[in-house]
N, CA, C and O atoms as a printed pandas DataFrame, in Angstrom:
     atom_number atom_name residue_name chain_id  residue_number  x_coord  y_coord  z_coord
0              1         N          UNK        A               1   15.583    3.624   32.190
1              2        CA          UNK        A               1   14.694    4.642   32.725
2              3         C          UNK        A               1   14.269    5.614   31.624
3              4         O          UNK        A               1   13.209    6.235   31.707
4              5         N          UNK        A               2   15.105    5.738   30.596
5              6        CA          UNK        A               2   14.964    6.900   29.939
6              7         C          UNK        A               2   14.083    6.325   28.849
7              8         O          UNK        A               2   13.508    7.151   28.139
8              9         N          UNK        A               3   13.858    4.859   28.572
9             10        CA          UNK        A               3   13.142    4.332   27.739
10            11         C          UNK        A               3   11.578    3.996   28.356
11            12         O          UNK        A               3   10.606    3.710   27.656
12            13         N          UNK        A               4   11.587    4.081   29.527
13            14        CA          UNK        A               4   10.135    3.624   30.406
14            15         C          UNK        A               4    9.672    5.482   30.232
15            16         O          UNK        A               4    8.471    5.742   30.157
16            17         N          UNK        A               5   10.309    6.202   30.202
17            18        CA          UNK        A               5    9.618    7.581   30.099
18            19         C          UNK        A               5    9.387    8.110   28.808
19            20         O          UNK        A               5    8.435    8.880   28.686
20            21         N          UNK        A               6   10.281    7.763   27.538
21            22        CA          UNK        A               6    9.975    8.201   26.457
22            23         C          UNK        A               6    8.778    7.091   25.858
23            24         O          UNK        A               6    8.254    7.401   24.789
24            25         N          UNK        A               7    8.380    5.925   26.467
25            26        CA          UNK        A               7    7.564    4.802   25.803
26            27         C          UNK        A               7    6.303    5.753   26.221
27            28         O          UNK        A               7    5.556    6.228   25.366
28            29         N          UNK        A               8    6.126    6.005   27.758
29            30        CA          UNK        A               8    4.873    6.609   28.202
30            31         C          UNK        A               8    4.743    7.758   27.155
31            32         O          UNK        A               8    4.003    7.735   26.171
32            33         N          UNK        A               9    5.600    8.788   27.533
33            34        CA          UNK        A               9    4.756    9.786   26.322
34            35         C          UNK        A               9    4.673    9.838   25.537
35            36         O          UNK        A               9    3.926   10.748   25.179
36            37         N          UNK        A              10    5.377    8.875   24.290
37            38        CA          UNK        A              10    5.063    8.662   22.631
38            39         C          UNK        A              10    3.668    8.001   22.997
39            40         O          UNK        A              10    2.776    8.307   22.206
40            41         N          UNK        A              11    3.223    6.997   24.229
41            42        CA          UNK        A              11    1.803    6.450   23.958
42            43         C          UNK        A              11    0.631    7.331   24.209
43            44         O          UNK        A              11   -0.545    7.203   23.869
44            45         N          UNK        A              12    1.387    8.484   25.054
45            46        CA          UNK        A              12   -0.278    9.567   25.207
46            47         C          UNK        A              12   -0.030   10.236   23.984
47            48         O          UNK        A              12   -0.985   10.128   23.214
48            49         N          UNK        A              13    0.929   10.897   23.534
49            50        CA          UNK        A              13    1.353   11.438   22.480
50            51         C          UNK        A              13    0.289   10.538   21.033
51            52         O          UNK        A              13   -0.656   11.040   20.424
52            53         N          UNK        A              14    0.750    9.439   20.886
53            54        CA          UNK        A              14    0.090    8.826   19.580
54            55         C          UNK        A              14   -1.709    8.234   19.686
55            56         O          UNK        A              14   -2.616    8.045   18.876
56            57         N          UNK        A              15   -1.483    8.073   21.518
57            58        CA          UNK        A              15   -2.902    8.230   21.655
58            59         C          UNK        A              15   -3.830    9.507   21.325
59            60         O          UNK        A              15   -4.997    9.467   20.933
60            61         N          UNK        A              16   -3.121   10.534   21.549
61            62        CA          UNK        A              16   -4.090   12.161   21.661
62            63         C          UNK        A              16   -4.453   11.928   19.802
63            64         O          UNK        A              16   -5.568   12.127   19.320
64            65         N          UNK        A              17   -3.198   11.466   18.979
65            66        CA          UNK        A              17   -3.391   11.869   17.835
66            67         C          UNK        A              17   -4.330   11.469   16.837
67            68         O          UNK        A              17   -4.948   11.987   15.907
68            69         N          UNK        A              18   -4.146    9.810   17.642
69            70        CA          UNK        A              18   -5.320    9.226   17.216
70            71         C          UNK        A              18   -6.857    9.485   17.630
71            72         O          UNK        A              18   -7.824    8.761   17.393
72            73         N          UNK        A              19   -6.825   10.428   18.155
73            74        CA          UNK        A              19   -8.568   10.580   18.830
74            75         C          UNK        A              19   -8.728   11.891   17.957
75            76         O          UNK        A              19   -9.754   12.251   17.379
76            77         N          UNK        A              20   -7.268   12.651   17.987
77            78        CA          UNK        A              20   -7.864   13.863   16.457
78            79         C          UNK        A              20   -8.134   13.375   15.461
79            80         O          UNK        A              20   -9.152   13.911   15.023
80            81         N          UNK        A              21   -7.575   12.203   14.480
81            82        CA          UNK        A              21   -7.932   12.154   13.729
82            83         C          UNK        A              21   -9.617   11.742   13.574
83            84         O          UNK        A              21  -10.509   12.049   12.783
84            85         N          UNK        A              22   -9.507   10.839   14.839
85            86        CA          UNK        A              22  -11.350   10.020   14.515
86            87         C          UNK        A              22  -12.340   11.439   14.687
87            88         O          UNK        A              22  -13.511   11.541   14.320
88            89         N          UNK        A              23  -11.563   12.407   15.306
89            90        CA          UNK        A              23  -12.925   13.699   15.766
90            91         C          UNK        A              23  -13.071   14.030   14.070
91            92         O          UNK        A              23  -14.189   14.089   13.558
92            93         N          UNK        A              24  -11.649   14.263   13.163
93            94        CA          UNK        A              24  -11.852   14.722   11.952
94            95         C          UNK        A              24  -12.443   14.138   11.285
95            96         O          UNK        A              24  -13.038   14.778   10.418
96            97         N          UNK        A              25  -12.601   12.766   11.299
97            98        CA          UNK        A              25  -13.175   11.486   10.747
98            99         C          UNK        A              25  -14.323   12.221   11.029
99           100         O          UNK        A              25  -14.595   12.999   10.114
100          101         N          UNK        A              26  -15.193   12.254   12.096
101          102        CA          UNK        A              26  -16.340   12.340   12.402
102          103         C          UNK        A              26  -17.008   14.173   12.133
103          104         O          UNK        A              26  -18.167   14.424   11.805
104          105         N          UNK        A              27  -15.976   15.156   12.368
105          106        CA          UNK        A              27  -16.609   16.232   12.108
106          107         C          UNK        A              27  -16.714   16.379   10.109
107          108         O          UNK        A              27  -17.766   16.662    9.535
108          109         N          UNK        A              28  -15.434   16.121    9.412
109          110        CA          UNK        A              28  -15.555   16.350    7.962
110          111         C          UNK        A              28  -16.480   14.847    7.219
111          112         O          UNK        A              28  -16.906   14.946    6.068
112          113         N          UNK        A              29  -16.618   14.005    7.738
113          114        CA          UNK        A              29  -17.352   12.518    7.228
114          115         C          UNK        A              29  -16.633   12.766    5.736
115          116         O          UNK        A              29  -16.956   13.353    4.703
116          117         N          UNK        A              30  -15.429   11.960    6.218
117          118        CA          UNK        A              30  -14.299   11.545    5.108
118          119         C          UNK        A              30  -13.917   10.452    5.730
119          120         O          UNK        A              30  -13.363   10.607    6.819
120          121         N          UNK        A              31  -14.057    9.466    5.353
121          122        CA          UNK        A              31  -13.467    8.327    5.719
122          123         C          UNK        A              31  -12.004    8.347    5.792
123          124         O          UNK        A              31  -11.571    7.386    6.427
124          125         N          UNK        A              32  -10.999    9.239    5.287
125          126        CA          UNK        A              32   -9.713    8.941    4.476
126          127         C          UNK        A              32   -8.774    9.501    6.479
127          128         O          UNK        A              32   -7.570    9.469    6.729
128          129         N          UNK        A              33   -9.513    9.771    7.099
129          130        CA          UNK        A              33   -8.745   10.275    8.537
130          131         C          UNK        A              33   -8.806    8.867    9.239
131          132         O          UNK        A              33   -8.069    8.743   10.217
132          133         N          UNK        A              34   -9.596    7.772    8.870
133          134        CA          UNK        A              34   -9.302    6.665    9.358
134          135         C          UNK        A              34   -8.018    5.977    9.172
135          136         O          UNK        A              34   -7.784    5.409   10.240
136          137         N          UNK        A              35   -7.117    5.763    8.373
137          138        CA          UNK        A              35   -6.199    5.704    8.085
138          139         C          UNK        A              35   -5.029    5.810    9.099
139          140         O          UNK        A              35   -4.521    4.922    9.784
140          141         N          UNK        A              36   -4.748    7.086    9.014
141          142        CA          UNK        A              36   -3.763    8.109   10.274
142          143         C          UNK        A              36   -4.262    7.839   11.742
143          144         O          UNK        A              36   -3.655    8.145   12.768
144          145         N          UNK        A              37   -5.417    7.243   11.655
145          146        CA          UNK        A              37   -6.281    7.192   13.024
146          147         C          UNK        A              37   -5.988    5.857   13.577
147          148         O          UNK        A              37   -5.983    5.701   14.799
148          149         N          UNK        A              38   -5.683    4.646   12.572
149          150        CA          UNK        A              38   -5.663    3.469   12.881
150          151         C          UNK        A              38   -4.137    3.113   13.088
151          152         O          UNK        A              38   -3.759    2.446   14.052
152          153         N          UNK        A              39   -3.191    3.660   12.005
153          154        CA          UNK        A              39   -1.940    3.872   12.458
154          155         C          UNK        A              39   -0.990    4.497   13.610
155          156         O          UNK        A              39    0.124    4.153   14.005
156          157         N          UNK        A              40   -1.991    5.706   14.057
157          158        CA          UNK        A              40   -1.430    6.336   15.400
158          159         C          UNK        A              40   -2.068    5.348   16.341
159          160         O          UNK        A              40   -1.445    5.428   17.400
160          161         N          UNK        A              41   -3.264    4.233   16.456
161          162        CA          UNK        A              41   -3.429    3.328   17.048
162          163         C          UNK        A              41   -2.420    2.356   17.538
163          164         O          UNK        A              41   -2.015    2.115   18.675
164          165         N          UNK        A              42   -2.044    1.733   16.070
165          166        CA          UNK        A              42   -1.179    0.685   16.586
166          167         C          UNK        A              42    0.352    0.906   17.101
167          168         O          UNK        A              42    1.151    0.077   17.536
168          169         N          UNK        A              43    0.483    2.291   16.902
169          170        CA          UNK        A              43    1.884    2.685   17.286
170          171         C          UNK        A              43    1.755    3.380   18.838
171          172         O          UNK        A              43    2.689    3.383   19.639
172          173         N          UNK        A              44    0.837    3.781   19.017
173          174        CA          UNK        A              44    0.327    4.023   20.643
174          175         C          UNK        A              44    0.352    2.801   21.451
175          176         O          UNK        A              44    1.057    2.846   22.459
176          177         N          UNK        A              45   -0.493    1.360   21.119
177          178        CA          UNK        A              45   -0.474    0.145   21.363
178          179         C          UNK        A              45    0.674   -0.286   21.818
179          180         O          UNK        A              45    0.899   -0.759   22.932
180          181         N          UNK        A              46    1.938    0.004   20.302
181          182        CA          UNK        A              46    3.421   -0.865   21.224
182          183         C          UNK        A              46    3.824    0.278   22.159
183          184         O          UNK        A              46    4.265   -0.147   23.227
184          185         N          UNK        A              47    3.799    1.358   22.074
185          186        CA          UNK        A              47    4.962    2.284   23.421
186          187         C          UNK        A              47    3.953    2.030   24.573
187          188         O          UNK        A              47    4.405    2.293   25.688
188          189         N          UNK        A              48    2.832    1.627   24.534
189          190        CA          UNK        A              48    2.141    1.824   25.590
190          191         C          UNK        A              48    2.395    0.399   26.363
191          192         O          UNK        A              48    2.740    0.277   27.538
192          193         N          UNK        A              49    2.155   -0.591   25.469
193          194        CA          UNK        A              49    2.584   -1.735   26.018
194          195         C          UNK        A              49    4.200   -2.122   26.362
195          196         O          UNK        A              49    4.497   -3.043   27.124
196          197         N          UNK        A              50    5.114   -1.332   25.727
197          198        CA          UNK        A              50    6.633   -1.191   25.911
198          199         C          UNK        A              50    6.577   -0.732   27.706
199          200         O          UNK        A              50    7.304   -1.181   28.592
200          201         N          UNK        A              51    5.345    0.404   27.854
201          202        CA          UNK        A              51    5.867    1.183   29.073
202          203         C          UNK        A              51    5.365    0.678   30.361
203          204         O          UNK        A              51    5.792    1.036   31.459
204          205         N          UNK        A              52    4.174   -0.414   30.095
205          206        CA          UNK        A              52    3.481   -1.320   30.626
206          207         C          UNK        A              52    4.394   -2.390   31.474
207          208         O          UNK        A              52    4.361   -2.749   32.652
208          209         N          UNK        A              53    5.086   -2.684   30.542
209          210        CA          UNK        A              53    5.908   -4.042   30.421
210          211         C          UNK        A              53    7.506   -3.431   31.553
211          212         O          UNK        A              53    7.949   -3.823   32.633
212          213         N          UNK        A              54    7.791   -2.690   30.894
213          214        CA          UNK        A              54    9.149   -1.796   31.737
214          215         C          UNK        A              54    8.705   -1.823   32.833
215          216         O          UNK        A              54    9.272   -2.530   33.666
216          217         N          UNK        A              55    7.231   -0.858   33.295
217          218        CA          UNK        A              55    7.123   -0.426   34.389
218          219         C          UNK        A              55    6.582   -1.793   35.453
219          220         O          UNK        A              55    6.358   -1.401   36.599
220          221         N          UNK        A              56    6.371   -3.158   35.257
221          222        CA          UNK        A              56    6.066   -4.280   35.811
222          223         C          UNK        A              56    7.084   -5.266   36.322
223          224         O          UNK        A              56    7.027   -5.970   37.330
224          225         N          UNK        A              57    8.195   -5.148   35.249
225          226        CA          UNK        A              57    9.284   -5.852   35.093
226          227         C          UNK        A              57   10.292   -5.390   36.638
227          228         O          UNK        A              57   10.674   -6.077   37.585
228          229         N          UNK        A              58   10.450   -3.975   36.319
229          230        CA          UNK        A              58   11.211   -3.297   36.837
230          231         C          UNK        A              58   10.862   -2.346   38.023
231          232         O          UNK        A              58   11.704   -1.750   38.696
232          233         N          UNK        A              59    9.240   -2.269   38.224
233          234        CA          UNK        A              59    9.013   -1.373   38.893
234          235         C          UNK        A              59    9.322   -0.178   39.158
235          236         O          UNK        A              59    9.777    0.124   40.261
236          237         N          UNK        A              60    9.155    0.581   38.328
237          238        CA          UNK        A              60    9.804    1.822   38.137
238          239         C          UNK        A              60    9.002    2.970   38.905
239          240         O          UNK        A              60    9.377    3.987   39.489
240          241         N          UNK        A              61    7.578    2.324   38.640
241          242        CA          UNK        A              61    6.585    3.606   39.235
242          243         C          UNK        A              61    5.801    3.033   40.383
243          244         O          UNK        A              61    4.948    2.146   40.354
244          245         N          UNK        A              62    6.368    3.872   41.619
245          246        CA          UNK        A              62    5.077    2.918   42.603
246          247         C          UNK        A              62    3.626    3.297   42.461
247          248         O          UNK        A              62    2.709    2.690   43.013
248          249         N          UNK        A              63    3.463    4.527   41.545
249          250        CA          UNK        A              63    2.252    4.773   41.927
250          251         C          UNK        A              63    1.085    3.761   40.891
251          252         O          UNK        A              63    1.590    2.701   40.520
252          253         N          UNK        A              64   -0.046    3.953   40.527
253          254        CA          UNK        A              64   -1.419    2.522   40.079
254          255         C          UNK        A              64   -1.069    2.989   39.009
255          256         O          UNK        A              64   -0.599    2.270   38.127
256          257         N          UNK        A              65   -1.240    4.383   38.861
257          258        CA          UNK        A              65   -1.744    5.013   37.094
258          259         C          UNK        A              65   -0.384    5.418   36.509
259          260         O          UNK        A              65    0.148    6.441   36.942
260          261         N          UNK        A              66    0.230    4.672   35.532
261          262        CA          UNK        A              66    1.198    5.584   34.319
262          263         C          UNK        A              66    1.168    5.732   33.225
263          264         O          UNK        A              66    0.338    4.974   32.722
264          265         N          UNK        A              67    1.539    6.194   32.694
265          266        CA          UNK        A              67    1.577    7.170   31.187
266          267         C          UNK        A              67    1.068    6.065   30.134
267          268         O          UNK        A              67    0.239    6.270   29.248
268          269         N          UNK        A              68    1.728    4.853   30.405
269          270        CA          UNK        A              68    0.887    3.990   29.760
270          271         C          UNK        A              68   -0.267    3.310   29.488
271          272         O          UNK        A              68   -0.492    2.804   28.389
272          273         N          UNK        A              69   -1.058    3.264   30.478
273          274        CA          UNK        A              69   -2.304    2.829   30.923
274          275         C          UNK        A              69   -3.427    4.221   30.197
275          276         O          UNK        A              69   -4.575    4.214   29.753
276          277         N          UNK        A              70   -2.370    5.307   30.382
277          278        CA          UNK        A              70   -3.259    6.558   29.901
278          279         C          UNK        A              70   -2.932    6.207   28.308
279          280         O          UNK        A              70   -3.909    6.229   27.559
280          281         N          UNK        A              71   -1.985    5.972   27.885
281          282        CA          UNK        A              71   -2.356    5.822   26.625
282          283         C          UNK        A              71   -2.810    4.684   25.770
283          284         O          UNK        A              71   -3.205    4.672   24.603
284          285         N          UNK        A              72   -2.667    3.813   26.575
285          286        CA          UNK        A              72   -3.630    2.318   26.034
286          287         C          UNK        A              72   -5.127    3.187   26.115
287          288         O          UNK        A              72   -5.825    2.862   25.155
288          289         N          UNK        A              73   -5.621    3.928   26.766
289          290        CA          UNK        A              73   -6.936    3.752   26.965
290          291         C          UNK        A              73   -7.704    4.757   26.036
291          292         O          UNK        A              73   -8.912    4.796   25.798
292          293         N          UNK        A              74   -6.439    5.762   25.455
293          294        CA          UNK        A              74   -6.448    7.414   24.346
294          295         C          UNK        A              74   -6.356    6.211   23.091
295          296         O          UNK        A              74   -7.239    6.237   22.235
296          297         N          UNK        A              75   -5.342    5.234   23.012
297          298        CA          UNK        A              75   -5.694    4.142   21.520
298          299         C          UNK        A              75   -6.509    3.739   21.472
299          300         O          UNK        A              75   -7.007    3.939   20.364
300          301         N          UNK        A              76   -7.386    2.908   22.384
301          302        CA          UNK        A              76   -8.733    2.144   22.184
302          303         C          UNK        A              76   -9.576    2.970   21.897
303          304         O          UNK        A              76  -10.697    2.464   21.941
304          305         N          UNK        A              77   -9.582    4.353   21.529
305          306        CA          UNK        A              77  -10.746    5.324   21.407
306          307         C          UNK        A              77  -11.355    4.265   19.481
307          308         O          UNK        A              77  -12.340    3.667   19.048
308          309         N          UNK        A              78   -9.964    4.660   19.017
309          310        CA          UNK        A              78  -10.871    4.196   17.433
310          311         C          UNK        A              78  -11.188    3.267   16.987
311          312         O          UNK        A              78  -11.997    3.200   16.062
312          313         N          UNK        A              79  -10.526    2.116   17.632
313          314        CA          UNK        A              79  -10.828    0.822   17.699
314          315         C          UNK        A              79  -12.250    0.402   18.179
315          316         O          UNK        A              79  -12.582   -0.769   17.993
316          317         N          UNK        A              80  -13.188    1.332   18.829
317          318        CA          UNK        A              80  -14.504    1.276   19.916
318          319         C          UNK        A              80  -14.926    2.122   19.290
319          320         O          UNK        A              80  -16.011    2.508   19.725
320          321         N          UNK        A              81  -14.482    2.780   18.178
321          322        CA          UNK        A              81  -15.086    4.048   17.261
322          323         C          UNK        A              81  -15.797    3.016   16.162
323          324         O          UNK        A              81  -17.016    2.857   16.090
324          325         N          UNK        A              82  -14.730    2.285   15.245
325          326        CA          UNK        A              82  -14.748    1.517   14.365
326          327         C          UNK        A              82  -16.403    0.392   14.862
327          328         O          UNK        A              82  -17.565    0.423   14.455
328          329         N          UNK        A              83  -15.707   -0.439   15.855
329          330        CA          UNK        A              83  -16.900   -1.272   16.805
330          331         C          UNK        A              83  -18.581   -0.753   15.837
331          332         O          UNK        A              83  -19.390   -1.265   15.062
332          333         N          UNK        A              84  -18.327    0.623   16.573
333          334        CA          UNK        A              84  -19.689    1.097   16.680
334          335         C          UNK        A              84  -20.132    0.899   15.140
335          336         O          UNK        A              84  -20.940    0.230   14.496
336          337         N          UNK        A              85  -19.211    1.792   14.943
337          338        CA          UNK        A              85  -19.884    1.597   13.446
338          339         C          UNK        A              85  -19.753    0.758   12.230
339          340         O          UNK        A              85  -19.970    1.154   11.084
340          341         N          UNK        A              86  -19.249   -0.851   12.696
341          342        CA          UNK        A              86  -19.830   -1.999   12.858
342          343         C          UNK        A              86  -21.039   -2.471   12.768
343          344         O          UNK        A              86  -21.820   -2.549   11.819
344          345         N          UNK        A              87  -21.126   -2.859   14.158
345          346        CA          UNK        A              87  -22.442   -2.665   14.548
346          347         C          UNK        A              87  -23.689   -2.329   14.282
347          348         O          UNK        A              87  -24.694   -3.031   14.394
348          349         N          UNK        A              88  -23.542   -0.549   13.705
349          350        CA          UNK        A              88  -25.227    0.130   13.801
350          351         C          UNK        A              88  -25.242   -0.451   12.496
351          352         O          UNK        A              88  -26.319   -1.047   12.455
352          353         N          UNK        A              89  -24.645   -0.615   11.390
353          354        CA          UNK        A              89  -25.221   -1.039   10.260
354          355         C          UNK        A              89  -25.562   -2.506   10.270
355          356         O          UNK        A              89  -26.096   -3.023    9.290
């Protein structure tokens, strides 16, 4: 239990951090916040999918929405950041 609750909030946690860095990315146009941005990605990715996985296995939460789902969706911010700017060029 104590691992299905600390997975959820390290993933909103590393999700929030990663969406500061891409805002810094995008307000200073320094590429070098991509970095910290892509790393708080993939480390949001496993607790989120850790809390995913706990909470399916085990059913921990009856309710639809948990901490994980919120932070899978705060990681995909830079990954759909990146995409874009892909893309326009």
């Amino acid at each position: 239990m104590r691992l299905y609750k600390l997975s959820g909030y390290l993933s909103v946690i590393f999700g929030i951090l990663c969406c500061v860095f891409i805002i810094l990315s995008v307000v200073t146009k320094h590429p070098i916040y991509l970095v910290p941005a892509l790393v708080n990605t993939f480390l949001g990715f496993i607790f989120s999918i850790i809390n995913i996985y706990l909470n399916a296995k085990y059913e921990i939460s009856k309710k639809n929405f948990s901490l994980g789902f919120g932070g899978l969706v705060l990681s995909s911010i830079p990954v759909i950041f990146l995409m874009v700017i892909i893309f326009k060029h």
